[in-house]
N, C-alpha and C positions, 0 to 999 in steps of 0.2 A: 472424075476430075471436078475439083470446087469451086464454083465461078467465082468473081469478084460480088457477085450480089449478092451469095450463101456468106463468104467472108464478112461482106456490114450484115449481114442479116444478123450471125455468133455474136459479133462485135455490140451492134444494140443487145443484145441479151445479158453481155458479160458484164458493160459497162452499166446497166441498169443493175443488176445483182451486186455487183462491187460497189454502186453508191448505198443499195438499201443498206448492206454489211455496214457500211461503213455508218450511217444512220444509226443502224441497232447496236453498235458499238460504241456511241454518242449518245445514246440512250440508256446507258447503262452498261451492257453487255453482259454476259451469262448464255445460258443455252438455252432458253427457251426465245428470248428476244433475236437471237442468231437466227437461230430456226425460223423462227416467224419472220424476218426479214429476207430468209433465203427464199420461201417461198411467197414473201412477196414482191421479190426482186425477178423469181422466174415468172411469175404472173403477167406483172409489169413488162416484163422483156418480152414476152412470148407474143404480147398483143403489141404489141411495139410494131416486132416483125411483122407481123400477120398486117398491120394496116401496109407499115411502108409494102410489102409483097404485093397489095391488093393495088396499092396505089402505083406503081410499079408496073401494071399490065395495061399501058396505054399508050401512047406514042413512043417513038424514040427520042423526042423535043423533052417530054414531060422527064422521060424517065432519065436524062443528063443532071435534070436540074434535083433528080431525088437521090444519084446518084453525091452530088455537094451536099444537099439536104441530112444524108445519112451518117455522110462521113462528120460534118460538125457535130453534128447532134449526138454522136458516142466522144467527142473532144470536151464539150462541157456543157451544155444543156440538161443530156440524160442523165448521168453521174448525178451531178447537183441536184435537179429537182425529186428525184429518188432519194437523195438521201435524205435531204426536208420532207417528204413523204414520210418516209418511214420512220426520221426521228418524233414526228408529231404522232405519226398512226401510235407507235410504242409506247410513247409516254403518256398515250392517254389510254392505251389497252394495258400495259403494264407499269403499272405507275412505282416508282422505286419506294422502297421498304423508309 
């Protein structure tokens, strides 16, 4: 059974991979810049989770208020700021022809 916390947990992960995408597709797009924005979108996501998780193992006061915390933060925070991440990472790692 998958709790509501593994739920935002995917959620930050999906939502940070769909902003980078969407970054590397704003950047150009092609396959190598896809690629490279997928995996820095699972990057991004992965420690995303891994902090809220950690930060998440403390009271039940605290973990109310990261339980709001998570849910905005895959609404428009995480999206957006990955995609500015990875439109600037791309265009200065693969700079267009």
């Amino acid at each position: 059974m998958v709790s509501l916390w593994d739920m935002l947990s995917l959620l930050l992960v999906a939502s940070t991979v769909g902003g980078t995408l969407g970054g590397a597709m704003s950047a150009g797009g092609g396959l190598s810049r896809l690629g490279l924005g997928l995996l820095l979108g699972l990057g991004m996501g992965v420690l995303l989770a891994v902090g809220f998780r950690r930060l998440g193992s403390g009271s039940p006061r605290r973990l109310r208020w990261l339980y709001v915390a998570a849910a905005l933060w895959v609404i428009v925070p995480g999206p957006l700021l990955s995609h500015w991440m990875a439109h600037g990472l791309l265009s200065v790692v693969l700079p267009s022809p």
